[in-house]
C-alpha positions as CSV (number, residue, x, y, z in Angstrom):
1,X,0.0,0.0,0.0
2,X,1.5,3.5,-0.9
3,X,1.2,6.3,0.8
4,X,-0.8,9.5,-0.8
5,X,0.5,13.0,-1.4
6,X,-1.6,16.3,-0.4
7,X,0.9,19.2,-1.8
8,X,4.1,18.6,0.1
9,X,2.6,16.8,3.0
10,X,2.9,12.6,3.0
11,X,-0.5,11.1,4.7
12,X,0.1,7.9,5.9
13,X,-0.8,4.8,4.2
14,X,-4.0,4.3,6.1
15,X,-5.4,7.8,6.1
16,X,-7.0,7.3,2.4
17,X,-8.6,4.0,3.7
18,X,-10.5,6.1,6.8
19,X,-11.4,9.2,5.0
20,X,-13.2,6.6,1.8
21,X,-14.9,3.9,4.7
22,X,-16.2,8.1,6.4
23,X,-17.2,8.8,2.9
24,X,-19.3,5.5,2.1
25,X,-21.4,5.6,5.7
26,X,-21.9,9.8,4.9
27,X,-23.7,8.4,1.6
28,X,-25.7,5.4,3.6
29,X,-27.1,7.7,6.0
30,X,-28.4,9.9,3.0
31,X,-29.9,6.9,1.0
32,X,-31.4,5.7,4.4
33,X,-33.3,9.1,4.7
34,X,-36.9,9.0,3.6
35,X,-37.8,10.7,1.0
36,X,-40.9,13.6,0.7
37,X,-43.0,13.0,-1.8
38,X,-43.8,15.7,-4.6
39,X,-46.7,17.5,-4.4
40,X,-49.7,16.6,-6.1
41,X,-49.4,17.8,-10.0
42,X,-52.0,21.5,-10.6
43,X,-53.9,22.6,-13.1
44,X,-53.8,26.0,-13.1
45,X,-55.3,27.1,-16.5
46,X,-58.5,28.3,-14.5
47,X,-58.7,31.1,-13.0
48,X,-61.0,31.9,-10.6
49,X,-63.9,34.7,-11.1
50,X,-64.4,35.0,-7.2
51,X,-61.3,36.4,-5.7
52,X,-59.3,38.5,-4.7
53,X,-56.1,39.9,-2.8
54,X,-55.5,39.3,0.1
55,X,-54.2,42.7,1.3
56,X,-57.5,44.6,2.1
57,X,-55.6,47.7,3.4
58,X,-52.7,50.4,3.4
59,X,-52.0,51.5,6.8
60,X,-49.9,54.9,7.0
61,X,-47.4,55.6,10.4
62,X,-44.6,57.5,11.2
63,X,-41.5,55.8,13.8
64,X,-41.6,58.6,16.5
65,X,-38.1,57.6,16.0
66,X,-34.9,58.7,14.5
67,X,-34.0,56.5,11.3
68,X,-31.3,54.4,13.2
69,X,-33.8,53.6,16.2
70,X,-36.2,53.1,13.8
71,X,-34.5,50.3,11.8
72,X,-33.2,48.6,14.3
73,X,-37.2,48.4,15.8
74,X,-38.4,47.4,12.4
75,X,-36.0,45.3,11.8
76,X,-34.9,43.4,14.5
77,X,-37.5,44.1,17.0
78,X,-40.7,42.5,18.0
79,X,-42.7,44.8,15.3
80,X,-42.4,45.4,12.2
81,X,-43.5,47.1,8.6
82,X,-43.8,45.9,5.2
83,X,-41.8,49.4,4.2
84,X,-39.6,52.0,5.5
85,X,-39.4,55.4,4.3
86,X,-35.8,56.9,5.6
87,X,-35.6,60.4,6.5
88,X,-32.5,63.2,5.4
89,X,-32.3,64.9,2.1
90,X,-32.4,61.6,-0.2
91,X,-34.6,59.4,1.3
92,X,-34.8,55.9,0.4
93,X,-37.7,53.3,0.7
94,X,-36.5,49.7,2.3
95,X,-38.5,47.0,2.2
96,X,-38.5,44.9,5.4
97,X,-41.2,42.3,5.1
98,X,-41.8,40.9,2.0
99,X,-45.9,41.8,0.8
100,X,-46.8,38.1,0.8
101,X,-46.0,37.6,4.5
102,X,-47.5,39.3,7.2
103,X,-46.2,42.3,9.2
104,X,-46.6,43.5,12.7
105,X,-47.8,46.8,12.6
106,X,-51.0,47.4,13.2
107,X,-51.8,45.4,16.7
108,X,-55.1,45.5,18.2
109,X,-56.8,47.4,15.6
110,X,-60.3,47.7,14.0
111,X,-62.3,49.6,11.1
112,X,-65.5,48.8,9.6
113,X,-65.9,45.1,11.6
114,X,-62.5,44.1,10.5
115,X,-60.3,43.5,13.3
116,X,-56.3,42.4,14.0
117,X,-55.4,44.2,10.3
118,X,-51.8,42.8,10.3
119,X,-53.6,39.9,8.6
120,X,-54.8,41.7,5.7
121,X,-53.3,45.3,5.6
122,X,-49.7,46.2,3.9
123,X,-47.9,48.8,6.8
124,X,-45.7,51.4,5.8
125,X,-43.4,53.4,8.7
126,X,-42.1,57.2,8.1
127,X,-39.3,57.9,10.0
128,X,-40.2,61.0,11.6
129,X,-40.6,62.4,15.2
130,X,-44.4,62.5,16.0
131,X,-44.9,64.6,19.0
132,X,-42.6,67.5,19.7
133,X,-42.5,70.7,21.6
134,X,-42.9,73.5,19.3
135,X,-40.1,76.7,19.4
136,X,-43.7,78.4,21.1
137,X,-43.2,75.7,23.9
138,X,-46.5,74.1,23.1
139,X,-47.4,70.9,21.8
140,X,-47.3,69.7,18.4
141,X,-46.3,67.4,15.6
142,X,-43.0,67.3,13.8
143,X,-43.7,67.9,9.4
144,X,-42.8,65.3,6.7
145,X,-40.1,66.4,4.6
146,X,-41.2,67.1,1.2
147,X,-38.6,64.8,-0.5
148,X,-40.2,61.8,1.7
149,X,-43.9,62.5,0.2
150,X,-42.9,62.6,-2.9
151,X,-40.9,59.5,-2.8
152,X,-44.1,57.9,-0.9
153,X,-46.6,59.0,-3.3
154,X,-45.7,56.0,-5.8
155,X,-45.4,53.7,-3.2
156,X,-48.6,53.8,-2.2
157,X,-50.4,54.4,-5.8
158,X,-48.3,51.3,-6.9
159,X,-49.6,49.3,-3.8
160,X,-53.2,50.5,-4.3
161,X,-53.1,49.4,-8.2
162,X,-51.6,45.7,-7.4
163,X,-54.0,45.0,-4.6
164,X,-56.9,47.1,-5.9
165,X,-57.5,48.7,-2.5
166,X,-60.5,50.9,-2.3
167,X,-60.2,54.8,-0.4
168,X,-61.9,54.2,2.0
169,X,-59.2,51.4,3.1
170,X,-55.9,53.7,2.7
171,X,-55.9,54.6,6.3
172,X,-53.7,55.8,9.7
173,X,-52.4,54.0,12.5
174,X,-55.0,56.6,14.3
175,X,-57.8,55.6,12.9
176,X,-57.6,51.8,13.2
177,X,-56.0,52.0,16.8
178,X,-57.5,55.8,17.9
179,X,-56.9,55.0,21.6
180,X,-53.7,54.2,21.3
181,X,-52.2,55.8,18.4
182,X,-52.3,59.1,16.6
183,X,-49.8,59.0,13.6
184,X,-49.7,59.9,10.9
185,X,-50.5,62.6,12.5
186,X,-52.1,66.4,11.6
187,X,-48.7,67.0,10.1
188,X,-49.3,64.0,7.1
189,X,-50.8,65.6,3.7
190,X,-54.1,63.7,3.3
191,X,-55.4,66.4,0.8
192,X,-51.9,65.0,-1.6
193,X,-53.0,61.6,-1.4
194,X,-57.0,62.8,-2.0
195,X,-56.0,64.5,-4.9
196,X,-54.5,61.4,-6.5
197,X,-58.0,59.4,-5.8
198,X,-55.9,57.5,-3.5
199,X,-58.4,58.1,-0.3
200,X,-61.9,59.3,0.6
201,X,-62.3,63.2,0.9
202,X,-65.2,65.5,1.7
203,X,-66.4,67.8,-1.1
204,X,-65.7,71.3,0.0
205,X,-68.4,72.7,-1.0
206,X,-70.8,70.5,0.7
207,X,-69.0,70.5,3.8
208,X,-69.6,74.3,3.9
209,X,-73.3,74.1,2.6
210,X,-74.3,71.2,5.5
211,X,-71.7,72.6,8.0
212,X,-74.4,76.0,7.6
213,X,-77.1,73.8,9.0
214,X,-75.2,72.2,11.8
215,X,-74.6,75.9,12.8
216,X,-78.2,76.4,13.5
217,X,-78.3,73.0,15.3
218,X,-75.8,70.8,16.5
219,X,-76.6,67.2,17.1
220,X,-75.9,65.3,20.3
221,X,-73.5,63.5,21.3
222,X,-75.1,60.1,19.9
223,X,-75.4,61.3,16.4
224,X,-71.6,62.1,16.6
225,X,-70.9,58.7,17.9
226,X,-73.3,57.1,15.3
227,X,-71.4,58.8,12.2
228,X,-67.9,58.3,13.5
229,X,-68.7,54.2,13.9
230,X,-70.2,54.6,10.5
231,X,-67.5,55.7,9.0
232,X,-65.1,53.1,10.7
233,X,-63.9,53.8,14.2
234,X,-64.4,51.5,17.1
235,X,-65.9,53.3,19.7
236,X,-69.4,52.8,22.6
237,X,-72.4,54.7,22.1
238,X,-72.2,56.3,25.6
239,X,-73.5,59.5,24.3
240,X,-71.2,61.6,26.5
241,X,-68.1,63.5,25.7
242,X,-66.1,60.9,27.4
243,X,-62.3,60.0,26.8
244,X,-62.5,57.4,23.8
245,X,-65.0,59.6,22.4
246,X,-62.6,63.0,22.7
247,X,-59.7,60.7,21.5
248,X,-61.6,59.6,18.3
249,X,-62.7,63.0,17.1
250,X,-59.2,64.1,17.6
251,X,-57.8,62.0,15.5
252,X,-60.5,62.3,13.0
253,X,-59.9,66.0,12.9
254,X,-56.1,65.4,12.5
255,X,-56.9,64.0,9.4
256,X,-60.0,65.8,7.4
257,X,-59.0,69.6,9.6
258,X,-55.5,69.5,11.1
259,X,-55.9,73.0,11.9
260,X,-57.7,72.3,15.0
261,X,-58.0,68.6,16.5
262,X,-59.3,69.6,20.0
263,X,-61.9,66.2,20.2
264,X,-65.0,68.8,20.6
265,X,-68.4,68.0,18.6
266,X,-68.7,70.9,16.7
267,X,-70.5,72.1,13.3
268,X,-67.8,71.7,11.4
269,X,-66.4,68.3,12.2
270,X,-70.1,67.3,12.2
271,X,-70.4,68.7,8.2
272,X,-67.4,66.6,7.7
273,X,-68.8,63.3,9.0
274,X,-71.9,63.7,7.1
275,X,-70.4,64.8,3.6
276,X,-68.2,61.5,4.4
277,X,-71.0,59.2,5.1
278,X,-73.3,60.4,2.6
279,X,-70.9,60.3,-1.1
């Protein structure tokens, strides 16, 4: 038996021997595994009539974090978002969770009977601040750079056009989670996104017109409760001003009037609900 040369190194005449006898039981204990069956051959020159996709919603947020926080959150954390929008003077879009799988983003959440949206919504995160202190020392809400809403503007007509999402389902963390959550907060351009048919918006001229009438008689507190569950929101018919109902206007006014979003029942926010629930 001779021995066998690796380079300039000499293995010893018995090495070759071990290393083919390791070889040999490597390939036994593969041919020993079962094997899995294929799957069953498809058909797949029909195509349904009844169907559709899965993703029911778009469901808008910003971090309340800066862009390092918020990817390391996002990404290695116990939440998570289907898209990132970055911050700084170029912005950039990072997809963190492919649109097939599931996200965790929206948590408890609800709107129109449809409950725990992370099952049928696509999230997208905007790094941005949320809630500041403004230089007047009084509360408010940091603004979106212009160079992220334009980069977010095709994002979300390009994920509306795929899944066929309807306006009325392109929505805020606030108004699927109002208790909890207000972004995207009165700072988030709406109108931009109206403007591209992308979500629901009152007609202005209507809202003025019924907003006229309200003037001259405000409903109660039940009416408001009524339209805002109508329109989506989660929230008891108490028919007082009480906390979930205060929280729920506020963030409705954040969104349709940002200008004021104090949570009172008043003629215009109830001109707003009405326009919205009667298209």
């Amino acid at each position: 038996m001779t021995s066998a040369k690796l380079g300039h190194w000499t293995l010893p005449p018995v090495l070759p021997t071990v290393i083919l006898a390791l070889l040999l039981t490597t390939l036994a204990g593969c041919a020993n595994r079962p094997q899995v069956p294929p799957g069953p051959a498809l058909d797949t020159s029909i195509d349904a009539v009844g169907q559709d996709s899965r993703v029911l919603f778009l469901i808008l947020h910003f971090t309340a974090e800066d862009m390092a926080s918020s990817m390391r959150i996002l990404s290695q954390g116990k939440v998570s978002a289907h898209y990132l929008v970055s911050d700084g003077s170029a912005p950039k879009i990072y997809r963190l969770v492919d649109e097939n799988r599931r996200a965790w983003h929206a948590g408890e959440s609800y709107w129109k009977g449809y409950t725990m949206l992370n099952a049928s919504s696509i999230g997208i995160e905007i790094v941005n601040p949320g809630p500041i202190i403004g230089p007047d020392g009084q509360p408010g809400y940091a603004p979106y750079s212009p160079a992220q809403i334009d980069l977010l503007l095709p994002l979300v007509q390009d994920i509306v056009k795929r899944h066929a999402i309807s306006p009325d389902r392109v929505l805020g963390h606030s108004d699927i989670a109002p208790q909890r959550r207000t972004d995207p907060g009165p700072q988030f351009p709406w109108l931009r996104l109206a403007e591209l048919g992308l979500v629901r918006w009152p007609d202005a001229q209507r809202v003025a017109s019924e907003r006229a009438r309200f003037e001259r008689a405000l409903p109660d507190l039940t009416w408001f409760q009524a339209a805002l569950a109508k329109l989506g929101f989660k929230l008891t018919a108490s028919g007082l001003l009480d906390a979930q109902t205060r929280q729920v206007l506020a963030n409705f006014q954040m969104k349709y009037r940002p200008t004021r979003y104090d949570g009172e029942p008043d003629a215009e926010t109830a001109a707003i609900l009405q326009v919205l629930n009667q298209p």
